[in-house]
C-alpha positions as CSV (number, residue, x, y, z in Angstrom):
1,X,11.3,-10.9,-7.2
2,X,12.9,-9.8,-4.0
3,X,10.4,-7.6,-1.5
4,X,12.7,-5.0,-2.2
5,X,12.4,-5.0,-5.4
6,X,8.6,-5.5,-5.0
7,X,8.8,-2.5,-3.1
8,X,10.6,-0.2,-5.7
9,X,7.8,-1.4,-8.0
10,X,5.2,0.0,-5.5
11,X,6.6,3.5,-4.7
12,X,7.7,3.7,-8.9
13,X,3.9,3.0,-9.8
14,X,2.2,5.7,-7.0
15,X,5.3,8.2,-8.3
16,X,4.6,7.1,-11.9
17,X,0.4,7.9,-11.4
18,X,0.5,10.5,-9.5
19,X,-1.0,9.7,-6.2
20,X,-4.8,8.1,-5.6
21,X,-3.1,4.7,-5.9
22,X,-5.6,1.7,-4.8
23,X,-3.7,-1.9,-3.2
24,X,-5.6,-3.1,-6.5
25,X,-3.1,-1.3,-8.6
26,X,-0.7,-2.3,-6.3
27,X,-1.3,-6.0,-6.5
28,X,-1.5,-5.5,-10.3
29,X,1.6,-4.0,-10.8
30,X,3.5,-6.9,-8.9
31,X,1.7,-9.8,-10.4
32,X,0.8,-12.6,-9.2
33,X,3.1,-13.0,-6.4
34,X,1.8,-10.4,-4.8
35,X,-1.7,-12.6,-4.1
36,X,-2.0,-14.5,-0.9
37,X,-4.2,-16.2,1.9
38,X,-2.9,-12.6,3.9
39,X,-4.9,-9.5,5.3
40,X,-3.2,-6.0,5.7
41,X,-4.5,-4.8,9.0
42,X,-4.8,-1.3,10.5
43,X,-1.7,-2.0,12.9
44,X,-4.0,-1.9,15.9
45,X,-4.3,-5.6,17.0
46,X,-7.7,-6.5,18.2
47,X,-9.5,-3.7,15.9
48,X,-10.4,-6.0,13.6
49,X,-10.0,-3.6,11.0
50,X,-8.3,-4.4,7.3
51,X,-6.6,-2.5,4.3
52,X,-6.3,-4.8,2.0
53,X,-6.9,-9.2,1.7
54,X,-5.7,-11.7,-0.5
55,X,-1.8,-10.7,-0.1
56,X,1.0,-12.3,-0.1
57,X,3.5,-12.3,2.9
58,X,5.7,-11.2,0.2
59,X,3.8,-8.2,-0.7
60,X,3.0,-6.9,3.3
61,X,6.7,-7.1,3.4
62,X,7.0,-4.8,0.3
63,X,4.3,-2.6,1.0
64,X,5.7,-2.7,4.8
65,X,9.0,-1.3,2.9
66,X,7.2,1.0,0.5
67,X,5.1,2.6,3.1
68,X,8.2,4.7,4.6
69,X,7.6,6.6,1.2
70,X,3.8,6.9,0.8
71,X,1.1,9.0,2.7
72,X,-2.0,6.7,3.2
73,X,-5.5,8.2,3.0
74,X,-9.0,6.7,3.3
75,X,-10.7,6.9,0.0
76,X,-14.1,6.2,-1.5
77,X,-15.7,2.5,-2.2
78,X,-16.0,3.7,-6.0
79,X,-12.5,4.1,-6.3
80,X,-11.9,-0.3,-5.8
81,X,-15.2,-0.7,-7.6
82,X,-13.5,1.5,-10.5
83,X,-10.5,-0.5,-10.4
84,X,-12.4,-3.8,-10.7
85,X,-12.0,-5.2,-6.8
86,X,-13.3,-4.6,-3.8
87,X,-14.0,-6.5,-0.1
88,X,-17.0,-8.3,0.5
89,X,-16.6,-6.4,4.4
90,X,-18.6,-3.7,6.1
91,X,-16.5,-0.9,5.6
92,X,-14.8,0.6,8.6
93,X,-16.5,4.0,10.1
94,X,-15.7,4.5,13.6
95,X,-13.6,1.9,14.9
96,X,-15.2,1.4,18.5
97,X,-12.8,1.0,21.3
98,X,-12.9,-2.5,21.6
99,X,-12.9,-2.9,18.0
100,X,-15.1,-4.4,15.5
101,X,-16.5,-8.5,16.2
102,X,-16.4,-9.3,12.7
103,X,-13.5,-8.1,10.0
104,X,-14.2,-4.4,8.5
105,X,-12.4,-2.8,5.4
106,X,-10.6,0.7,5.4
107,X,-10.4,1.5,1.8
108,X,-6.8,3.3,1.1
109,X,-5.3,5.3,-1.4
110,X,-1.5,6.7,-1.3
111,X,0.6,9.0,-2.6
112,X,4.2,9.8,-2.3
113,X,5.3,11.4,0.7
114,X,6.3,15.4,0.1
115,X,8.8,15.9,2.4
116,X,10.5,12.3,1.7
117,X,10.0,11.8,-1.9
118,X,11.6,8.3,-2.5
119,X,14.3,7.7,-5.6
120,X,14.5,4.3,-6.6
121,X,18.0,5.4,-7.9
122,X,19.0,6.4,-4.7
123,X,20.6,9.2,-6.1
124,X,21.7,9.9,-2.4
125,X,24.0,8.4,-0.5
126,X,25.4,8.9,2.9
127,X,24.0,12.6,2.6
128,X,25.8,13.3,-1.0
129,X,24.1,13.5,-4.0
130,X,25.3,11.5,-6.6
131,X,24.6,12.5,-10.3
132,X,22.8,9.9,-12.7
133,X,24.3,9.0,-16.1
134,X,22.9,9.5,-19.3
């Protein structure tokens, strides 16, 4: 699997459920390649603060694809503890300006983006739309 095609399987899952999607059901839905030695920071270097560990570099590229189409939101401990997984982090409150000494988790949950809803048909191209078969 291509991260491309990781990524379709991302944005098809959080379409598919609805929104409230945890990186556990993420990882799940891609398998085993998706598992790594990799953390998914905040995208502040130096914070010190993480989405997500145990990725692949294969799956932050994906989910660095997929994110275009999803809205990211922080979300409840219970919701990894419901889904089996969680970090064994502090979680992440206030980041403080020189960020945290030791790593801190950010639980996420996404959903698709309203005003750019993704089609993994890419039913549009070059601003037509192009009608799907069958």
């Amino acid at each position: 699997m291509n991260k491309q095609e990781m990524a379709d399987k991302i944005v098809a899952l959080v379409q598919r459920l609805g929104g409230g999607v945890s990186f556990v059901e993420m990882q799940r839905e891609c398998g085993p390649e998706s598992q790594g030695e990799l953390g998914l920071g905040m995208g502040v270097e130096g914070t010190n603060v993480y989405l997500w560990a145990g990725c692949s570099e294969l799956f932050i590229d994906a989910f660095s694809i997929a994110r275009d189409s999803l809205d990211g939101t922080p979300t409840s401990l219970l919701i990894y503890l419901v889904d089996g997984q969680g970090l064994n982090w502090p979680l992440a409150m206030r980041v403080p300006k020189k960020g945290y000494k030791t790593p801190h988790w950010m639980p996420m949950s996404f959903k698709l983006k309203k005003e750019r809803a993704y089609d993994p048909w890419n039913t549009e191209r070059n601003g037509r739309v192009v009608a799907k078969s069958g």
